[in-house]
Structures are given as C-alpha cells and as structure tokens.
C-alpha positions as CSV (number, residue, x, y, z in Angstrom):
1,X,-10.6,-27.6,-38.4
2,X,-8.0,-28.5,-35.6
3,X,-8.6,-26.8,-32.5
4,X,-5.2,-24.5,-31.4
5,X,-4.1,-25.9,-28.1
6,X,-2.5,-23.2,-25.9
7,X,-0.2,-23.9,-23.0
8,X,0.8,-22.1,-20.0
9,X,3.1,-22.5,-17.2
10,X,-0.1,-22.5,-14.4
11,X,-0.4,-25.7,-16.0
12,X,2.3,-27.3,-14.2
13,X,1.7,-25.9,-10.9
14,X,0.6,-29.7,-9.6
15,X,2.8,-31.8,-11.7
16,X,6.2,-33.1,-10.2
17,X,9.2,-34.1,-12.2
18,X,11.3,-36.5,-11.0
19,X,15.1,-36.2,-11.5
20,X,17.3,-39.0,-11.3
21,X,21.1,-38.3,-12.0
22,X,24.7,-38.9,-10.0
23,X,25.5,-35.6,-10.2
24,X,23.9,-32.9,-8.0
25,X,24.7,-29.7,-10.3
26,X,23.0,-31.4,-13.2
27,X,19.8,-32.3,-10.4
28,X,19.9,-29.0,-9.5
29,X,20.2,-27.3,-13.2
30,X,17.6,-29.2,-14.2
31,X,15.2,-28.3,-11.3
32,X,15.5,-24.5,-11.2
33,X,14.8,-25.2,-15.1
34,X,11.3,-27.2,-14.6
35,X,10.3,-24.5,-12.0
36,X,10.8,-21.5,-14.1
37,X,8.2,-23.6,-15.5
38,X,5.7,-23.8,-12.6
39,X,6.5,-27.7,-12.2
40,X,7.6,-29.3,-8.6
41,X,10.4,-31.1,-8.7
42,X,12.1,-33.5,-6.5
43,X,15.5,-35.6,-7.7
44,X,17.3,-38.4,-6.2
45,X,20.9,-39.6,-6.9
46,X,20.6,-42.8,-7.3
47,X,17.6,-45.0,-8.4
48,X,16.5,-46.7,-5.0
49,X,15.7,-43.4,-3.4
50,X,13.5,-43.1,-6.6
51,X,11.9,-46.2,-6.4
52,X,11.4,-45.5,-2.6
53,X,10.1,-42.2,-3.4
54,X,7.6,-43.5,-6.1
55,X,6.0,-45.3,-3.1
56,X,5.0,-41.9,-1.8
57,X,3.9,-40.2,-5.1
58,X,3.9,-40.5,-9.1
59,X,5.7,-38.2,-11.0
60,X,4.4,-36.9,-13.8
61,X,7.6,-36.2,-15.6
62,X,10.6,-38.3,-15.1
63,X,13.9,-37.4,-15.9
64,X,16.2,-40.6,-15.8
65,X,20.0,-40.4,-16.7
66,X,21.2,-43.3,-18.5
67,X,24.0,-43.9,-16.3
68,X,24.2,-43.6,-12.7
69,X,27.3,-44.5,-11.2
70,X,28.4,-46.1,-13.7
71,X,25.4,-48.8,-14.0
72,X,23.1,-48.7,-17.1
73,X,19.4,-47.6,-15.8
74,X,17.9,-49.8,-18.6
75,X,16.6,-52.0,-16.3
76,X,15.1,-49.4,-14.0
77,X,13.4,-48.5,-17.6
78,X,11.9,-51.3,-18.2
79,X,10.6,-51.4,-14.3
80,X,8.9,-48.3,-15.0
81,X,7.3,-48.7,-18.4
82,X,6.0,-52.1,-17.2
83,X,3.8,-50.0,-14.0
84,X,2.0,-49.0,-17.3
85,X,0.9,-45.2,-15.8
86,X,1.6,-43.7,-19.1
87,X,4.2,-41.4,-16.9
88,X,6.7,-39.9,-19.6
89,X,10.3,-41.1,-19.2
90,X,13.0,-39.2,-20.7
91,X,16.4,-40.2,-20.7
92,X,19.3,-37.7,-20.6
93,X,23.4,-38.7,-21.8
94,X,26.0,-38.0,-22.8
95,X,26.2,-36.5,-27.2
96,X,28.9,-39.7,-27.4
97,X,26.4,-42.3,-26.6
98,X,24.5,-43.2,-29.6
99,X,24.0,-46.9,-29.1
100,X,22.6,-46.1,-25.3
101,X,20.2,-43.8,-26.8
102,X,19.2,-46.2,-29.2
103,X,18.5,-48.9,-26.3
104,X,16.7,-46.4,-24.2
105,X,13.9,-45.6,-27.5
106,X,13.4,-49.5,-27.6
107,X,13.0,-49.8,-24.1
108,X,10.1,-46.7,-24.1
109,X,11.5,-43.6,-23.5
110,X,9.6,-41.0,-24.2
111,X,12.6,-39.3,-25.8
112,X,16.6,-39.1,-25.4
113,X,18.2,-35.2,-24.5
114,X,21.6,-35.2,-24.9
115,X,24.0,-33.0,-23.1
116,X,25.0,-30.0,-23.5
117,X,21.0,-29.8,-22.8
118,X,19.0,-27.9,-25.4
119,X,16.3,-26.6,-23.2
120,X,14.5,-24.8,-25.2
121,X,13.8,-28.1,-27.0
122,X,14.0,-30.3,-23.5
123,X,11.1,-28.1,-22.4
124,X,9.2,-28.1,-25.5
125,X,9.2,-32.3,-25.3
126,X,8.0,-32.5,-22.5
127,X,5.1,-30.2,-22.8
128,X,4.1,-32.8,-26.0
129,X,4.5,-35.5,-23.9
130,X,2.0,-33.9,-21.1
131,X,-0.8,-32.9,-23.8
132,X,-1.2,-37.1,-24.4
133,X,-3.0,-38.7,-21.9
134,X,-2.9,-42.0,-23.2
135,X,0.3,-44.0,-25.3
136,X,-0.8,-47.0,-27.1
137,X,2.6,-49.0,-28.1
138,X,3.3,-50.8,-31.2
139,X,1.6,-54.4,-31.8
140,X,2.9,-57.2,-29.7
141,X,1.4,-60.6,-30.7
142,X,-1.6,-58.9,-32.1
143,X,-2.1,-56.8,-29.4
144,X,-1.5,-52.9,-28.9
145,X,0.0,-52.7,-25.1
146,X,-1.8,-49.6,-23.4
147,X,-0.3,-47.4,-21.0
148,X,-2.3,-44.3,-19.4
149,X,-1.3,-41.7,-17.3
150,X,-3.2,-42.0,-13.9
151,X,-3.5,-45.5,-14.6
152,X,-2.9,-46.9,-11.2
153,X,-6.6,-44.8,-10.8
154,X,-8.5,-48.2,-12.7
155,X,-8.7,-51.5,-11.0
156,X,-7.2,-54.5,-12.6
157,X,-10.3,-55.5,-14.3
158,X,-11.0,-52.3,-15.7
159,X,-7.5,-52.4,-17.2
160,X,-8.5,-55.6,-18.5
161,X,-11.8,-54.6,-19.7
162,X,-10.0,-51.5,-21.4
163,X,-7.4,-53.7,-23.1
164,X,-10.1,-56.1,-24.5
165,X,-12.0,-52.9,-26.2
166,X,-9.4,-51.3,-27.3
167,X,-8.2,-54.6,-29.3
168,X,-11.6,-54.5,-31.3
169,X,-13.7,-56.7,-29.4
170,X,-17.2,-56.5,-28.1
171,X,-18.8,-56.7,-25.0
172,X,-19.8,-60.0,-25.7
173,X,-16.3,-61.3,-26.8
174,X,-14.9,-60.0,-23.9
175,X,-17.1,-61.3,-21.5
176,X,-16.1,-64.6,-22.8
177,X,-12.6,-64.3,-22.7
178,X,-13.1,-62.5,-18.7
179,X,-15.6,-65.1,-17.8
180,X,-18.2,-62.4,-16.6
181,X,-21.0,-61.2,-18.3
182,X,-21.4,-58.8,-21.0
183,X,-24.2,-56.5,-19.1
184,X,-20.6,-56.7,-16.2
185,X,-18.2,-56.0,-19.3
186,X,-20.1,-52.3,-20.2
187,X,-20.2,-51.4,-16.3
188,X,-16.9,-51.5,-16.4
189,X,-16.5,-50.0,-19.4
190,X,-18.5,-47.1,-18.3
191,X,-16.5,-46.7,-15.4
192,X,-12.9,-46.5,-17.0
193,X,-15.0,-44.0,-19.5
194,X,-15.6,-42.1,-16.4
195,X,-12.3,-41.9,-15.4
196,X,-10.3,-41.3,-18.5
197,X,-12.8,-38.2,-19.0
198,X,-13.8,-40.1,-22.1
199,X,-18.2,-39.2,-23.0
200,X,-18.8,-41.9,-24.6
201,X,-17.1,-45.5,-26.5
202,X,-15.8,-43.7,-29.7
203,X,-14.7,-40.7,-27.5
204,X,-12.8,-43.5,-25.9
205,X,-11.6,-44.9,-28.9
206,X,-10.5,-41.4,-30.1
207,X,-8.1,-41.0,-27.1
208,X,-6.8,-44.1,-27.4
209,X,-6.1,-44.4,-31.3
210,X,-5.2,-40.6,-31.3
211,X,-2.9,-40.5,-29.1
C-alpha cells in the first residue's frame, strides 16, 4: 500500500530558491510567488552574482532563465549539474523557444516553465522535485552518474565509495578498484548511510533506485 505523502508550506520555511533572470519584475514576481509558499528566496541578475552567491550558501531550488542578456546559460547548466548536489534546476523561457528547451532537458534540468508562467503547475514541480532526495541519471559508459542533494555533506571518498555500491559492486570489488580495504569500504559505507538518512544497504539502495 503506498503511503499518502502530504505537503505543507512550513516545509519550506528553511529552503532558499535562487532566481536568476535579467529582468527584475520577473525576479521579483517570481519571489513574492515562492514566499507565499514559505520558501526564502534571493535572485541575482546575472549569473556571476549567482555563482558568487553560491559560495555563501546552496539553494535548494534554482530558478535559471535560459537567457540572460542575451547569452545562453547552458553553460552555467552544465557548471551546476556537474557540482553533483542533486539541487533542482529549472529553466524558465520564452513559449517560442522549443529547441532551447530541448537543450536545457539534455543538459539536466529538472524541468522547462515557459512564460506566461503557469504557477499553479511551476509550484506543483518544484514540490516533486523537493520530495526526491537523490537523482540517479541515465547510464553513461556503464555507469549510473549520482547526484544527491546535500551532497557537498560526504567527503570525496564517500562519494566514491557510494558510486562503487550503487553500480552493483561489493565491498570487496570496491576495495580493489579504491586500493583500501574492504573492512575501510563498509566504514564508509556506513557513514554516507548515516548521512543520507538511509537504515541500512537496501534502504540505501531503495533511495537510490527509487528515486
């Protein structure tokens, strides 16, 4: 039986979104909307006050306009999906550009809103987005890339460690690939477990394969 999941607004009260956009109406429509939803929000009109700001905290939401003055922010895209925190990124344009929001899915947006915003919908995406902890991306060389939110909270070798497992292999087989032993390997394991709130390996592997 699935379990009904409800959410409420208090929810937000500790999650920022981040909204990055040239124009200052649409920054500010967009904020008064994500606070009538209990989120913080912070915007910035062009990306290298974001990527200055990200230096002081993670969002947990952002909102990234395809175009800002005039440049494609594909690249800034790809800078942020390859931090691997599992943040959500969703890209707003305009209805007209189809083949931009066809780029912006490839590149790992969490999802494209087009204007006029629908915000009952905007709103309802994002909560989705919120409710998965973990996004495991489609296989790449035999591998399933892994991105988590809060994962600047693991050291690199538990990120390594929870790459290893969540490819299939064993403590053993990992500790051969790491050069550390396996005894090392399920320490580590244990302590990204710990972390991602996960009580025990298939628990872990249920987040992850779940999500």
């Amino acid at each position: 039986m699935n379990e009904q999941v409800y959410y409420h607004s208090y929810h937000n009260r500790d999650r920022l979104v981040h909204i990055i956009d040239d124009d200052a109406a649409t920054c500010e429509a967009l904020s008064v909307l994500f606070r009538l939803e209990g989120f913080q929000t912070e915007f910035s009109l062009d990306p290298a006050n974001f990527f200055y700001a990200l230096d002081k905290r993670l969002p947990d939401v952002i909102v990234l306009s395809l175009k800002v003055n005039g440049q494609s922010m594909l690249d800034a895209l790809r800078r942020l999906k390859s931090m691997r925190t599992g943040t959500p990124v969703f890209m707003t344009t305009g209805e007209d550009d189809v083949e931009g929001a066809v780029q912006a899915m490839k590149h790992g947006a969490t999802d494209v809103i087009t204007k006029p915003f629908d915000t009952e919908r905007f709103v309802r995406s994002v909560r989705d987005a919120l409710r998965r902890d973990v996004h495991v991306g489609a296989v790449q060389g035999g591998r399933r890339p892994v991105e988590i939110r809060g994962f600047n909270q693991l050291t690199p070798r538990e990120r390594e460690v929870l790459q290893l497992v969540t490819n299939g292999q064993s403590n053993k087989e990992a500790g051969r690939d790491l050069g550390i032993s396996p005894r090392t390997v399920e320490v580590h394991r244990a302590r990204v477990m710990e972390k991602l709130g996960a009580r025990n390996t298939a628990d872990l592997m249920r987040i992850i394969l779940t999500s």
